[in-house]
C-alpha positions as CSV (number, residue, x, y, z in Angstrom):
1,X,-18.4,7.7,-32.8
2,X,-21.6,7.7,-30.6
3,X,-23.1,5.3,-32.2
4,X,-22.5,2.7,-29.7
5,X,-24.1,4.4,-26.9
6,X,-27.3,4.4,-29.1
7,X,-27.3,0.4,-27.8
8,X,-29.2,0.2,-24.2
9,X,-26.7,-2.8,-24.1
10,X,-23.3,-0.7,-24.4
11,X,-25.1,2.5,-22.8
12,X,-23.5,1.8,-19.7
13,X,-20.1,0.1,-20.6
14,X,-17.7,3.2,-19.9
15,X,-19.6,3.6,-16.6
16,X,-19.1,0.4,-15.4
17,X,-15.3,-0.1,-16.8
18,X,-14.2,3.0,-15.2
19,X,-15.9,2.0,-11.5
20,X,-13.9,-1.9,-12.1
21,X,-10.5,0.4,-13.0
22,X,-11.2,2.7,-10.0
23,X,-12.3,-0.6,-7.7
24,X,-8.6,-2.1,-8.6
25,X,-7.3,1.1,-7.8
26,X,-8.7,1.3,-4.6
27,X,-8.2,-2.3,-3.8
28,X,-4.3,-2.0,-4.3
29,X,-3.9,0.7,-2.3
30,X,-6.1,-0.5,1.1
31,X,-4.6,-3.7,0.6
32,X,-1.0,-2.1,0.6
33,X,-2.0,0.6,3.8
34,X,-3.5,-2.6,5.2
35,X,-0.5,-4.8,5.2
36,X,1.9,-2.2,5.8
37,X,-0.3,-0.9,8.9
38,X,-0.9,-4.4,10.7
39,X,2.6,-5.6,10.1
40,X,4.7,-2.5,9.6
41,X,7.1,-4.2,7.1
42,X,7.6,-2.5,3.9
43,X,9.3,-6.3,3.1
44,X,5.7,-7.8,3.3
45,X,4.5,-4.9,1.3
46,X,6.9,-5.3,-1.1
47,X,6.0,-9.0,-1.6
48,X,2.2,-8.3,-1.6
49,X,3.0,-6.3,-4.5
50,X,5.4,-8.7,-5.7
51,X,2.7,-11.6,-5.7
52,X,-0.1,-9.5,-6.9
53,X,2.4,-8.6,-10.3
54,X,2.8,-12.4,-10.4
55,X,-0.4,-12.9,-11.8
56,X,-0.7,-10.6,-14.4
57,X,2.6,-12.9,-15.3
58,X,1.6,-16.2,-15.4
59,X,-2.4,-15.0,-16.4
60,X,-1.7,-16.7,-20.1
61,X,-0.5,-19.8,-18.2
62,X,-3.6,-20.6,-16.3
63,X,-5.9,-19.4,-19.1
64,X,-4.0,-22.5,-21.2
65,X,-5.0,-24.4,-18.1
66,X,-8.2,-23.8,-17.6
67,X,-8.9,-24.6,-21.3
68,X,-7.1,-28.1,-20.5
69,X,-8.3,-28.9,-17.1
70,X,-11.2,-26.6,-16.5
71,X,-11.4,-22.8,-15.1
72,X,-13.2,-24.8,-12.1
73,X,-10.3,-26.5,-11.3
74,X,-7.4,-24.0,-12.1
75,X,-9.7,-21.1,-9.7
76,X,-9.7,-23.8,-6.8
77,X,-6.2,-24.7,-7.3
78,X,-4.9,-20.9,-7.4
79,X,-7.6,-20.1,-4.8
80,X,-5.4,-22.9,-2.5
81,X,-2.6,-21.5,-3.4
82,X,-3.3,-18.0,-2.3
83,X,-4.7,-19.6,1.4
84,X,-1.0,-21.6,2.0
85,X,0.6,-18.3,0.7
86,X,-1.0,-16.2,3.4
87,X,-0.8,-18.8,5.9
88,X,2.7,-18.7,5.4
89,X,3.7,-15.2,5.1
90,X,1.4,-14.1,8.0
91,X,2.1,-16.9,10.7
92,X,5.8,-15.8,11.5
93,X,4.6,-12.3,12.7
94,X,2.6,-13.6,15.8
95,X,5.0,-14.2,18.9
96,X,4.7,-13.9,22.7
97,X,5.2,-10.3,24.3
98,X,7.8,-9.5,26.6
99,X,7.2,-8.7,29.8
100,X,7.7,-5.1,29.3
101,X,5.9,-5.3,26.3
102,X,2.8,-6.7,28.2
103,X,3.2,-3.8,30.9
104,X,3.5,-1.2,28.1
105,X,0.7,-2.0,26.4
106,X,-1.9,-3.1,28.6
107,X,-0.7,-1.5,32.1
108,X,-1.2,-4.5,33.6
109,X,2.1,-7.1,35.1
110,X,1.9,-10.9,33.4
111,X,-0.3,-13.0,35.5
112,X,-3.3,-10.6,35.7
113,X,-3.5,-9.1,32.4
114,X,-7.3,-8.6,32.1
115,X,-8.7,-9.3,28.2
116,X,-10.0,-5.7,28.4
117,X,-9.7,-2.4,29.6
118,X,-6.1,-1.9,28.5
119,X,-4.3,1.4,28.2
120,X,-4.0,1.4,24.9
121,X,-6.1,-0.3,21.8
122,X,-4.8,-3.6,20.9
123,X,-6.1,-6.1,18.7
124,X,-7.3,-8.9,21.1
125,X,-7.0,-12.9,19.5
126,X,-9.3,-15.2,20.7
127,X,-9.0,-19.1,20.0
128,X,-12.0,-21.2,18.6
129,X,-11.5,-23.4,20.8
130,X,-12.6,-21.5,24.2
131,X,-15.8,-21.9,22.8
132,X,-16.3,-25.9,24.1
133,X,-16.6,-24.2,27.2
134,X,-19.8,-22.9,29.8
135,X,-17.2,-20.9,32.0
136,X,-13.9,-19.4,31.3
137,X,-12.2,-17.8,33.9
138,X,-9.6,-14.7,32.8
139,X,-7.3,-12.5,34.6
140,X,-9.0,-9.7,36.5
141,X,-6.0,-7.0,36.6
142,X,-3.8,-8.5,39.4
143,X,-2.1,-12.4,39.5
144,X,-4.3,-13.3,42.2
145,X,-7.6,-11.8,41.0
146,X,-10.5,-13.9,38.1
147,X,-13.6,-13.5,37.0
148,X,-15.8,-16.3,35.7
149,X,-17.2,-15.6,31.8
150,X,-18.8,-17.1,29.1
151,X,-16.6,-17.5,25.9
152,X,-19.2,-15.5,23.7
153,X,-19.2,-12.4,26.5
154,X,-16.0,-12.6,26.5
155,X,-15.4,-12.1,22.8
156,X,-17.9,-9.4,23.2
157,X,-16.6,-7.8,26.1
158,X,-12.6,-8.0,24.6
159,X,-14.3,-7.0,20.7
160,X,-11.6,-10.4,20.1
161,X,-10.9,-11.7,16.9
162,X,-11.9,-15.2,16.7
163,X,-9.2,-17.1,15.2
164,X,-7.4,-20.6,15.8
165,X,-4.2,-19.9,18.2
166,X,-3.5,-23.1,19.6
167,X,-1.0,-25.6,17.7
168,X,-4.1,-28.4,17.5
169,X,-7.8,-28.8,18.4
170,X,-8.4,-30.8,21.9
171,X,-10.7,-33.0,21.5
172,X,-14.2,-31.9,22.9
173,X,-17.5,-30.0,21.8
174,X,-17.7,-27.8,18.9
175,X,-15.6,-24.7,19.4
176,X,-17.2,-21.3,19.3
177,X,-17.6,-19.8,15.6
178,X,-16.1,-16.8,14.4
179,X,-19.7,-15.2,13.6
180,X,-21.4,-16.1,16.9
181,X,-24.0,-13.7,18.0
182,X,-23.6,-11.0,20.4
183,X,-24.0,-12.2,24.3
């Protein structure tokens, strides 16, 4: 029965298979606390889970494929296929705030909303695009105050995401990168 172990080859097989099965473990369920925290829909959970038990499903189908076309080939199509699918499901949960919701959350009226120093934590977006900029001027806390700052402080200083948010590049320099150094 311990015969395989005498192998240095199979000597650590269990080991490793058990971290993998604990690794998918794991991975299920911080993908499921992720999507249920940043979105608070137990529908998008549910169709996480839903997509994720769609490939153990169709598995056979793209292992035919791959023998037909290539496993290149299939991994970059499915791999394109899981970037339109996230596209798609995450895109309808980004909207403009109300006005109360903008006071609630930042303490500060529309027209000076400052890109930090909020009342409460929130997750700050920050377009690419900011980056074909020197200057950028932002919202100092009232509608008639600004302060002048570079694109890559400003990430900094607002610990921003850096992810596209306009509907289509203008045309210009390169925009700023989403791992630019620190200011």
């Amino acid at each position: 029965m311990a015969s395989p172990f005498a192998v240095r080859s199979f000597r650590f097989q269990w080991p490793a298979d058990m971290l993998t099965s604990w690794a998918f473990e794991m991975e299920a369920l911080i993908l499921g606390w992720y999507v249920l925290a940043t979105t608070g829909s137990v529908q998008q959970l549910a169709t996480v889970a839903a997509l994720a038990w769609l490939g153990s499903l169709f598995s056979p189908f793209f292992g035919l494929a791959g023998d037909r076309v290539g496993h290149r080939n299939v991994l970059c199509f499915t791999r394109g296929v899981y970037a339109v699918l996230a596209a798609t499901l995450t895109e309808p949960n980004i909207r403009r705030a109300t006005a109360d919701e903008a006071r609630e959350l930042t303490g500060f009226a529309i027209g000076g909303i400052p890109p930090f120093g909020h009342i409460a934590a929130i997750r700050t977006l920050m377009d690419p695009d900011l980056g074909r900029f020197e200057l950028v001027w932002a919202a100092a806390g009232t509608p008639n105050a600004v302060f002048a700052v570079t694109p890559n402080e400003l990430r900094v200083l607002a610990n921003a995401v850096v992810t596209p948010v306009s509907a289509g590049r203008a045309p210009g320099p390169e925009p700023l990168s989403a791992n630019a150094g620190t200011a």
